[in-house]
One Martini backbone bead per residue (centre of mass of N, CA, C, O) as a GRO file, in nm:
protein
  316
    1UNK     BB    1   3.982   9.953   1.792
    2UNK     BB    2   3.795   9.810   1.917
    3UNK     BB    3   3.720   9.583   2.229
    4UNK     BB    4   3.648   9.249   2.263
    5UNK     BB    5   3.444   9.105   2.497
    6UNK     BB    6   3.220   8.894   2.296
    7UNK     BB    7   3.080   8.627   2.161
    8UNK     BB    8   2.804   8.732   1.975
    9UNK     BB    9   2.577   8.623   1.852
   10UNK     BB   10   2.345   8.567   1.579
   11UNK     BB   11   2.028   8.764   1.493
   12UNK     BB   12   1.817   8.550   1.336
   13UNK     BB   13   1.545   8.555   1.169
   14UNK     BB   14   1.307   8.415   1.119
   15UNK     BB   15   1.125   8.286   0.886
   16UNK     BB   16   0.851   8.243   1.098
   17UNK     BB   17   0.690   8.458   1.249
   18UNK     BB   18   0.545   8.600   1.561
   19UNK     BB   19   0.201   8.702   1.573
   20UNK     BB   20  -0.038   8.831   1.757
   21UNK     BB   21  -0.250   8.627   1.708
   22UNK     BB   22  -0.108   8.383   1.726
   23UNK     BB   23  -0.062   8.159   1.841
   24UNK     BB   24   0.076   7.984   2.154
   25UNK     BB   25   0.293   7.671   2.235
   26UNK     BB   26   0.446   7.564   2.551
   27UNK     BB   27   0.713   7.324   2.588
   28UNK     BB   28   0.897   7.233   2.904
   29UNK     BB   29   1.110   7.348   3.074
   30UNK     BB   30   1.153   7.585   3.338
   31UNK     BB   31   1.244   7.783   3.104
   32UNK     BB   32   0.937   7.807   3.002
   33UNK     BB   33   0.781   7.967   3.225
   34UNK     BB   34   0.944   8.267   3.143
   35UNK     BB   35   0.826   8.310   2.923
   36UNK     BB   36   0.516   8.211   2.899
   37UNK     BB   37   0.455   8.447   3.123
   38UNK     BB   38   0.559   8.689   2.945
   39UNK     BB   39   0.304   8.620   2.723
   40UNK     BB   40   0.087   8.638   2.930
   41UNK     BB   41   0.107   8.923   3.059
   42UNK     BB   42   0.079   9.038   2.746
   43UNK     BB   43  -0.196   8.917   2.604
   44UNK     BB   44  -0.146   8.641   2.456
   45UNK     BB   45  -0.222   8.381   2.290
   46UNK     BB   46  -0.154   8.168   2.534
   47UNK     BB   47   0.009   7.806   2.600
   48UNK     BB   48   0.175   7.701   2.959
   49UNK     BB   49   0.277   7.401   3.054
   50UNK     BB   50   0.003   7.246   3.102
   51UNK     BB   51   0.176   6.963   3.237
   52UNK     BB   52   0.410   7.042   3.326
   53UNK     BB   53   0.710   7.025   3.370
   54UNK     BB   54   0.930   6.925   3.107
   55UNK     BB   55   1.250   6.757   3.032
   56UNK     BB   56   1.191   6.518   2.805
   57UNK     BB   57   1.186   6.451   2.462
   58UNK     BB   58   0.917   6.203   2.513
   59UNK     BB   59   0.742   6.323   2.709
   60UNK     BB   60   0.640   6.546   2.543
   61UNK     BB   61   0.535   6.392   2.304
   62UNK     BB   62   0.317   6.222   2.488
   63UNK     BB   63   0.143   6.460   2.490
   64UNK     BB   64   0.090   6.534   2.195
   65UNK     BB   65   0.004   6.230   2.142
   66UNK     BB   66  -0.305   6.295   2.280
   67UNK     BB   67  -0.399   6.495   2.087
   68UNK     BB   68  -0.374   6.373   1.812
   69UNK     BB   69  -0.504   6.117   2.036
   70UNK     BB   70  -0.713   6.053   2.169
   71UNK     BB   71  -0.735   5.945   2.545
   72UNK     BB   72  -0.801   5.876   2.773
   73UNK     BB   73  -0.744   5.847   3.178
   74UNK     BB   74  -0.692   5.629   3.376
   75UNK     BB   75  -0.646   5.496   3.643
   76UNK     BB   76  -0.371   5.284   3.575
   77UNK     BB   77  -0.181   5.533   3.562
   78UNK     BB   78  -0.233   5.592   3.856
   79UNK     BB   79   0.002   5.659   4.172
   80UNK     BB   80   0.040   5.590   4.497
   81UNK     BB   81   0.152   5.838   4.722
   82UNK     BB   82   0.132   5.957   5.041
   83UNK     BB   83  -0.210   6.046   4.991
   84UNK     BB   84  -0.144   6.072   4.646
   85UNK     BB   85  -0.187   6.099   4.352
   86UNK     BB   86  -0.009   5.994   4.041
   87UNK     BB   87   0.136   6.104   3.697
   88UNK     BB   88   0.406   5.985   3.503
   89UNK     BB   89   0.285   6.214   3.261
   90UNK     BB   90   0.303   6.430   3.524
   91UNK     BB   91   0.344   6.675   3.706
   92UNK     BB   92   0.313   6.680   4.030
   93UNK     BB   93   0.101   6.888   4.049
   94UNK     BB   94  -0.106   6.669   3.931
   95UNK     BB   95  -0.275   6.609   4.234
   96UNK     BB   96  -0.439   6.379   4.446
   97UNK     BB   97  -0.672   6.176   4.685
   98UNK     BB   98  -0.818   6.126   4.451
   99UNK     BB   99  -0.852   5.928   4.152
  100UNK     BB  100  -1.106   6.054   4.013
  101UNK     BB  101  -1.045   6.318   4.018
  102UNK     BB  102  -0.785   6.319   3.862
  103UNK     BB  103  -0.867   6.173   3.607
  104UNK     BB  104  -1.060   6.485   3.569
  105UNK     BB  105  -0.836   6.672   3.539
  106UNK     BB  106  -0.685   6.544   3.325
  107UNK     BB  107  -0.943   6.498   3.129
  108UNK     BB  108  -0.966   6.808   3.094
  109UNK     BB  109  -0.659   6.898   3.029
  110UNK     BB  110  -0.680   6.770   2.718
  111UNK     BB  111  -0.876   6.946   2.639
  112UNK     BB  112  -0.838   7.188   2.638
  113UNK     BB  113  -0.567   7.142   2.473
  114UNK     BB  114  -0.765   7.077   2.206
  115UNK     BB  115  -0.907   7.349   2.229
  116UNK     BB  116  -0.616   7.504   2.129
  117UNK     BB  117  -0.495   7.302   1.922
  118UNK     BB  118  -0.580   7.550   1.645
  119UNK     BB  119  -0.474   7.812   1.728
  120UNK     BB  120  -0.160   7.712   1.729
  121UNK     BB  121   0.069   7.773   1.549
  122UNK     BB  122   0.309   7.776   1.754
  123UNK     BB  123   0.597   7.587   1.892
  124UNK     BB  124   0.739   7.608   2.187
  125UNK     BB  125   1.070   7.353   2.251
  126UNK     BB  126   1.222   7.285   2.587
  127UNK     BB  127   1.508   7.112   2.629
  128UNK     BB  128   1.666   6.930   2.925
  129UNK     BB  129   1.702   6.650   2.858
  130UNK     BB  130   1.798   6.301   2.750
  131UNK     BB  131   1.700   6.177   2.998
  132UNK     BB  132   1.581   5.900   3.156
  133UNK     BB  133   1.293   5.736   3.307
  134UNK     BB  134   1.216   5.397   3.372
  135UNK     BB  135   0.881   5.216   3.439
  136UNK     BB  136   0.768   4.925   3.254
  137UNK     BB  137   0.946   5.066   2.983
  138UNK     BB  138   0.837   5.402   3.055
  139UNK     BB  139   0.857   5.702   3.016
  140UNK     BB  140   0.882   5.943   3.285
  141UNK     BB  141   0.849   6.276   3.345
  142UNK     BB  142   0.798   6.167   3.680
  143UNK     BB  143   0.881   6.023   3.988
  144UNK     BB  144   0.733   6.106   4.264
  145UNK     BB  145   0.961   6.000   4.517
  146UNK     BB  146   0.988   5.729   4.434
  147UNK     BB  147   1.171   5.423   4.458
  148UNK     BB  148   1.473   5.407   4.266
  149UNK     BB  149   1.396   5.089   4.203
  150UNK     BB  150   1.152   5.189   3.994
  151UNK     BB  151   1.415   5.262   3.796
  152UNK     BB  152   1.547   5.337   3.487
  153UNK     BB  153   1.842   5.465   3.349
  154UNK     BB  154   1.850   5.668   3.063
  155UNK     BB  155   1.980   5.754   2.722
  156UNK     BB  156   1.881   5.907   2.490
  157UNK     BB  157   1.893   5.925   2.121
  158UNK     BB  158   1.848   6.089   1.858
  159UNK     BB  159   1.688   5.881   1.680
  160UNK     BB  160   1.473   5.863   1.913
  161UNK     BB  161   1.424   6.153   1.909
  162UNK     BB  162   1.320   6.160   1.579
  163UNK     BB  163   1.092   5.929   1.598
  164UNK     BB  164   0.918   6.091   1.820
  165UNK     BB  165   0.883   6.378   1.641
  166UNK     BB  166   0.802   6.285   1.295
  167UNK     BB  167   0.510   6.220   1.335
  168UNK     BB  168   0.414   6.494   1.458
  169UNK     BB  169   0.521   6.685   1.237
  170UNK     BB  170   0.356   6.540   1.001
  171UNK     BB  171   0.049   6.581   1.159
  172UNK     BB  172   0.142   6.930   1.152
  173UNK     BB  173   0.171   7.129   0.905
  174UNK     BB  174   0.065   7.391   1.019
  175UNK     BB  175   0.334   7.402   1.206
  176UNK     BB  176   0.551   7.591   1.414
  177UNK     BB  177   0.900   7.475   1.504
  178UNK     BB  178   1.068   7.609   1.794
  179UNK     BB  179   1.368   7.492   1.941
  180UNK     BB  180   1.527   7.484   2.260
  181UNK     BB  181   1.789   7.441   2.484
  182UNK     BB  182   1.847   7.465   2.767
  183UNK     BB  183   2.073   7.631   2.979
  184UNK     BB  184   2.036   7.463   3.223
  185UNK     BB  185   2.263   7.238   3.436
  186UNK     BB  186   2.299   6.908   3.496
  187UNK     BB  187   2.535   6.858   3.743
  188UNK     BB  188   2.506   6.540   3.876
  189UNK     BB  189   2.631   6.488   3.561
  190UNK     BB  190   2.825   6.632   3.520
  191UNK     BB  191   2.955   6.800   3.302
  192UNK     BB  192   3.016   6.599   3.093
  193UNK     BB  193   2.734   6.475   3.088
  194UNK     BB  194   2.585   6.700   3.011
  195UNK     BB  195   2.669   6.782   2.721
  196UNK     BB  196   2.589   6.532   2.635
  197UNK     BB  197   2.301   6.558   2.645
  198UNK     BB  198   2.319   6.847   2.490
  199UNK     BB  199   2.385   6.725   2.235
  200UNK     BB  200   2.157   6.525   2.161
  201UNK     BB  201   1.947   6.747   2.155
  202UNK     BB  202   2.101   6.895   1.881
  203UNK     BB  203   2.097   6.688   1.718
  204UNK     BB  204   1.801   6.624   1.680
  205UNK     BB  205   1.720   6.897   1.591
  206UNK     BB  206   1.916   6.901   1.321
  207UNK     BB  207   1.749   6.682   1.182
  208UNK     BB  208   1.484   6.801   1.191
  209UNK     BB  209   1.578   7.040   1.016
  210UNK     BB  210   1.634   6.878   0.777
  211UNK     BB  211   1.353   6.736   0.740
  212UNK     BB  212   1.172   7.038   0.828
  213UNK     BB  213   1.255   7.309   0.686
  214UNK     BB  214   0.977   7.446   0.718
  215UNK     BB  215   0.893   7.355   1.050
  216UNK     BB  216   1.173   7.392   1.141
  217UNK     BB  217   1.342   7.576   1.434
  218UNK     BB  218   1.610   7.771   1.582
  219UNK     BB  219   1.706   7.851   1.921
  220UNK     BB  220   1.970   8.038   2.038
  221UNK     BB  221   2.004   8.024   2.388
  222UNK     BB  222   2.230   7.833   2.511
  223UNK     BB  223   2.447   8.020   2.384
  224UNK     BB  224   2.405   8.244   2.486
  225UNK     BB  225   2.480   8.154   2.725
  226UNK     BB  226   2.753   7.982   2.670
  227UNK     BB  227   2.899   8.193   2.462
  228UNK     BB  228   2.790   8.512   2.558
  229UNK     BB  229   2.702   8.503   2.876
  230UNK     BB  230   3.024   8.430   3.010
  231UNK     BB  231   2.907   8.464   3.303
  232UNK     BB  232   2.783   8.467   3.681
  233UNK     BB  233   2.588   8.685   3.648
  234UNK     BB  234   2.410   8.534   3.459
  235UNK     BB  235   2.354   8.343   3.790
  236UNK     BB  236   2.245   8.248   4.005
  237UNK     BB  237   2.343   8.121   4.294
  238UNK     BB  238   2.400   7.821   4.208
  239UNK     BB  239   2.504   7.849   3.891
  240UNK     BB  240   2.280   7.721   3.693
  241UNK     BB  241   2.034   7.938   3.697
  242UNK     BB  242   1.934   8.202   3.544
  243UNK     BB  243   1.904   8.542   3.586
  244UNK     BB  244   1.723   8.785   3.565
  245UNK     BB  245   1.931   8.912   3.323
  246UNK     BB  246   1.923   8.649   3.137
  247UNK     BB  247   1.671   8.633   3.072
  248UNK     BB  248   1.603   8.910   2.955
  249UNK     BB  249   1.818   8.854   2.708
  250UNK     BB  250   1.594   8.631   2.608
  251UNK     BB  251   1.388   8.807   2.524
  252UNK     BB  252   1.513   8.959   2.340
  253UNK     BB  253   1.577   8.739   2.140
  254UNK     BB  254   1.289   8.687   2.081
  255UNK     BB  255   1.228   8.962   1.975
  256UNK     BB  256   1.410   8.965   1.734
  257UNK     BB  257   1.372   8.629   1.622
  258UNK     BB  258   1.023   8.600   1.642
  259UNK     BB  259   0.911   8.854   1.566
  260UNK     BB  260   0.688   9.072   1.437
  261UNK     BB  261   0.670   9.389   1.387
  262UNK     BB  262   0.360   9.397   1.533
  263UNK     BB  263   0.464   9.262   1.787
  264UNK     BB  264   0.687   9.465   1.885
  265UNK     BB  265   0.489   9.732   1.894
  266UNK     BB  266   0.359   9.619   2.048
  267UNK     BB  267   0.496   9.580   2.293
  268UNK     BB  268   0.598   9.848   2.358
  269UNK     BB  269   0.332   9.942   2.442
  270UNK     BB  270   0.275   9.713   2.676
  271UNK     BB  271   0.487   9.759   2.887
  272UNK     BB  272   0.417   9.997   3.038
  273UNK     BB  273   0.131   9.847   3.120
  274UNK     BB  274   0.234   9.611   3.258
  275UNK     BB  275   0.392   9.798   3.503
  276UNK     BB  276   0.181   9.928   3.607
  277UNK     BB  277  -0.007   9.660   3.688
  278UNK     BB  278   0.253   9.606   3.872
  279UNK     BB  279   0.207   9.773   4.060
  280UNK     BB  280   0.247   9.834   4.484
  281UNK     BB  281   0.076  10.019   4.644
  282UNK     BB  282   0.066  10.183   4.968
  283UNK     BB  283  -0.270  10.243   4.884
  284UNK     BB  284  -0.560  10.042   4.728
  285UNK     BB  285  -0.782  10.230   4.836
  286UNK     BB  286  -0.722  10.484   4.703
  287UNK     BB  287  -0.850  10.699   4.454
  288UNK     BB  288  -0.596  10.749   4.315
  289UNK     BB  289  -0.537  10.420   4.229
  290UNK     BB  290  -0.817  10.380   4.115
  291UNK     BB  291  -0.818  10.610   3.862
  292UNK     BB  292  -0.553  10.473   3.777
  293UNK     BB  293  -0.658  10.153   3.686
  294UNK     BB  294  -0.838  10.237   3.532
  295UNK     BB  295  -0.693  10.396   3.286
  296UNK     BB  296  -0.551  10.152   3.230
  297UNK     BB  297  -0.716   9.957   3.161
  298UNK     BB  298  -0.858  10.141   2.908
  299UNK     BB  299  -0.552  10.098   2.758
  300UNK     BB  300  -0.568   9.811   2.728
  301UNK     BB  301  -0.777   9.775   2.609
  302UNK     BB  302  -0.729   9.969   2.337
  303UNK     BB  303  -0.496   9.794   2.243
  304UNK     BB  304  -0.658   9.508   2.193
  305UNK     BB  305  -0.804   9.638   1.969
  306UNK     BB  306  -0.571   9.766   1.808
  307UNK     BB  307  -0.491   9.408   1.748
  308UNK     BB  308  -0.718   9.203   1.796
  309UNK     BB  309  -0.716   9.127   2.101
  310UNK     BB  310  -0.812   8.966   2.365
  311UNK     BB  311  -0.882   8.996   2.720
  312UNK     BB  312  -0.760   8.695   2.713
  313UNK     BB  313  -0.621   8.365   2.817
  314UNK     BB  314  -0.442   8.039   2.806
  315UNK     BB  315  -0.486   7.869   3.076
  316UNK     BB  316  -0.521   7.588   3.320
   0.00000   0.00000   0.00000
């Protein structure tokens, strides 16, 4: 009898599995970042956390419900710090020295990702932690450095976290919504206040997944690290964010049980052109390397032909 080293989880695929043309939107936490670049890389038509991480589903559910309720981004959102504007319900990147410039890059990309929302079949939400931060009674995404006495902080409930994404997803019937826990441990709550943070997380989960039976599932990459890859080989210097060779795990995970048959034999074909493509040559004017360029570049337009796929995809 072999002797087991692992307690490796279930690799159950997903009910609706996630085809080569069908859009795709991820959203959440900075572990959200490695996936979505990981499928932009690949040509696939993906938009990846275009309002910059975010870490708890309050302030997620606030910029979907912007998609859904139009709304334009007012001055009175934006607040100067050290001599640049920013906005409480988006990413530090999204900061400007000029508050009108900001108001219209703001409004420019609730557009743009608006104008991206029906192409979506699939939307990854990486839910990062249960904790917000509240200022003027409203939780923001981002203190932006503001001082610590702007803010009050509490942890949500389950039910106001199912409270909150239960209209969302009542009003996209055409989505589905595939959620996951990120892995990375919120450290400075303590142990012990992490798992708790990330169990109402997973609570509030399964409760959506009772509730749209159809339309939420749930991708195990938390227990993935937490109970499979129980090693610190699996993490960073810091022992809290998981290693290249963890992400790579969760990839292979994200293929398992995510991917069509279609998508599976696409990405076969497109890794070995991509990786063509990011090599790093000693001499990038040789002859030798632009004919080798050519050559790739003509086989990744040949695939994206044979697969129905744009030569394009979608970033903001």
């Amino acid at each position: 009898m072999m002797l087991r080293l692992r307690t490796e989880i279930e690799r159950t695929p997903l009910r609706q599995l996630v085809g080569c043309r069908e859009g795709v939107l991820l959203l959440g936490s900075c572990f959200t970042d490695n996936i979505g670049g990981w499928m932009v890389d690949h040509w696939l038509p993906v938009m990846s956390n275009p309002w910059g991480v975010l870490f708890n589903p309050a302030s997620i559910a606030e910029s979907l419900q912007r998609i859904l309720s139009p709304s334009a981004v007012t001055s009175f959102e934006l607040h100067e710090q050290a001599g640049r504007y920013y906005s409480f319900a988006h990413h530090g990147k999204w900061s400007h020295p000029d508050a009108e410039t900001l108001q219209r890059m703001l409004t420019d990309l609730d557009a743009e990702v608006r104008n991206f929302w029906p192409k979506a079949r699939h939307l990854f939400i990486t839910l990062g932690t249960s904790w917000v931060f509240e200022r003027e009674g409203r939780v923001v995404a981002n203190c932006h450095k503001f001082p610590s006495g702007d803010f009050t902080r509490r942890r949500l409930s389950v039910e106001e976290i199912v409270d909150l994404w239960s209209p969302i997803i009542e009003a996209s019937p055409d989505k589905h919504f595939i959620f996951t826990v990120s892995p990375i441990r919120h450290v400075k709550d303590g142990l012990h206040g992490n798992q708790l943070s990330k169990s109402i997380l997973l609570l509030a989960i399964d409760a959506l997944q009772e509730r749209f039976v159809e339309q939420v599932e749930y991708l195990p990459v938390y227990e993935l690290l937490m109970d499979d890859l129980r090693d610190y080989r699996f993490y960073a210097d810091d022992l809290v964010h998981p290693s290249t060779l963890a992400v790579e795990a969760v990839k292979e995970l994200v293929i398992d049980c995510c991917f069509s048959p279609q998508m599976k034999q696409y990405f076969a074909e497109a890794m070995p052109l991509v990786k063509a493509l990011q090599h790093r040559p000693n001499d990038p004017e040789s002859n030798e390397y632009k004919q080798f360029l050519q050559n790739t570049l003509q086989l990744k337009d040949a695939l994206l032909a044979k697969y129905g796929l744009a030569s394009t995809h979608f970033e903001p």
